[in-house]
ZAGU-613840 format. One record per residue: z, x, y of N, C-alpha, C in turn. Coordinates in nm, 2 decimals, padded with zeros to 4 digits. Layout:
BEGIN
     n_z     n_x     n_y    ca_z    ca_x    ca_y     c_z     c_x     c_y
       Z       X       Y       Z       X       Y       Z       X       Y
...
This chain:
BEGIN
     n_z     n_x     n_y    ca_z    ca_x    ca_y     c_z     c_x     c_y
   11.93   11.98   10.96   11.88   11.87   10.87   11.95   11.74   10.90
   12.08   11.76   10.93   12.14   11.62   10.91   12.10   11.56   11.07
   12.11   11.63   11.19   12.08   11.57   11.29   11.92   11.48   11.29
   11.82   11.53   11.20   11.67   11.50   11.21   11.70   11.36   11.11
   11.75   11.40   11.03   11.80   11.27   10.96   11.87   11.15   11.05
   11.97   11.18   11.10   12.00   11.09   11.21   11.90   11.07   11.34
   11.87   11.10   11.35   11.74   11.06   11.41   11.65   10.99   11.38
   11.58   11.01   11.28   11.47   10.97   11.19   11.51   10.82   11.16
   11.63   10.82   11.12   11.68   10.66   11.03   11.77   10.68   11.10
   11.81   10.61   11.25   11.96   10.62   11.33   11.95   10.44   11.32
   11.82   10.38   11.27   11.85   10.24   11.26   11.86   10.15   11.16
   11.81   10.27   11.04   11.89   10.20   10.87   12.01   10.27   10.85
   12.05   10.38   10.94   12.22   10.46   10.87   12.34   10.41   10.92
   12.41   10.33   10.84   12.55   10.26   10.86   12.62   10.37   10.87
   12.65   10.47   10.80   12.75   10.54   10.79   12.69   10.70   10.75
   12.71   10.81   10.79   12.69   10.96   10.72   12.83   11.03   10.71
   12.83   11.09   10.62   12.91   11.18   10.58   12.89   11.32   10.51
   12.94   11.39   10.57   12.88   11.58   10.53   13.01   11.64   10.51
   12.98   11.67   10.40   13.14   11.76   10.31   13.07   11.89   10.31
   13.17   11.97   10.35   13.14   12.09   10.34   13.18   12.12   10.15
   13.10   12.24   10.13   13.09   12.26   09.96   13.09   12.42   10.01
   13.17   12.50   09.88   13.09   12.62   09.84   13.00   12.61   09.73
   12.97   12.75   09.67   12.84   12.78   09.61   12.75   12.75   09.60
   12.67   12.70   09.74   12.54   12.70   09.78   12.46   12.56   09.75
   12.58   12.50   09.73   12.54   12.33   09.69   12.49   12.26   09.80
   12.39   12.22   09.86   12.34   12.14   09.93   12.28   12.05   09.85
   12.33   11.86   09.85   12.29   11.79   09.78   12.32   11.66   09.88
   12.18   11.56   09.88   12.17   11.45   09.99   12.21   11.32   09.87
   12.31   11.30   09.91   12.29   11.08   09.81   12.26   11.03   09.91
   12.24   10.91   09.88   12.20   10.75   09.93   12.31   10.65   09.84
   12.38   10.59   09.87   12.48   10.53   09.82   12.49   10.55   09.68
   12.57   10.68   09.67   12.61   10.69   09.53   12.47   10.78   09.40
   12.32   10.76   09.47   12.21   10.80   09.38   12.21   10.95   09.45
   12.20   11.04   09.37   12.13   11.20   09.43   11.98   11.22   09.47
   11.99   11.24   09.58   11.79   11.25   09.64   11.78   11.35   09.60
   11.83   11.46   09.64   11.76   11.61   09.66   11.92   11.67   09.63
   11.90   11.78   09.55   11.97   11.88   09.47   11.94   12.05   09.52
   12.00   12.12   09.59   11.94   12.28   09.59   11.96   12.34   09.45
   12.14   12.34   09.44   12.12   12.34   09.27   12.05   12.40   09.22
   11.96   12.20   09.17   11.88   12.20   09.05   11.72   12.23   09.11
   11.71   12.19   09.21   11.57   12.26   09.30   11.56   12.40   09.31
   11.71   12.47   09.31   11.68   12.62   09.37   11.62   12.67   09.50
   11.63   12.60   09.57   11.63   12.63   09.71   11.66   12.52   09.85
   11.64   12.52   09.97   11.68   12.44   10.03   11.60   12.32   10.07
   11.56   12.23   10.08   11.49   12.14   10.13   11.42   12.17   10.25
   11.29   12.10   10.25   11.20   12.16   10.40   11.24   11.95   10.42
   11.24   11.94   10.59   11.27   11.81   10.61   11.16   11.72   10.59
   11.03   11.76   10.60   10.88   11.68   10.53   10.90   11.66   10.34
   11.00   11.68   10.32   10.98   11.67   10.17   11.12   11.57   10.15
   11.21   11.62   10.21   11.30   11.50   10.21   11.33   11.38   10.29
   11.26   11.36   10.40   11.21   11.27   10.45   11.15   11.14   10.35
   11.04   11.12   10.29   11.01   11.00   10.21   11.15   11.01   10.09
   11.19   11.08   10.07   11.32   11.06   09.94   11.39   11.00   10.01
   11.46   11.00   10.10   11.58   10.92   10.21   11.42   10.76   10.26
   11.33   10.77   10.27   11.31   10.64   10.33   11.26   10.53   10.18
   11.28   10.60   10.13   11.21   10.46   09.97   11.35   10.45   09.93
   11.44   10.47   10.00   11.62   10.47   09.92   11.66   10.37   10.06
   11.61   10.38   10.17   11.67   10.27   10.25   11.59   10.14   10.29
């Protein structure tokens, strides 16, 4: 996911950063705002659904 993201936006992204987490937390910000939560979603993101949440945030 993070590579297609880098990809996708390699010419609005200043900076990425990926922390590794346990218990199953996969969660995307945009400076500081939470896009996407698995969390609170309960499952993982498909990259067509996180895609427009990363581009209306850059």
């Amino acid at each position: 996911m993070a590579e297609k993201l880098l990809v996708e936006f390699k010419q609005d992204i200043e900076s990425f950063l990926l922390i590794p987490s346990t218990g199953g937390r996969y969660e995307v910000t945009i400076n500081g705002d939470l896009v996407y939560s698995k969390l609170k979603e309960g499952r993982f993101p498909e990259f067509e659904e996180l895609e427009p949440l990363v581009k209306e945030r850059l």
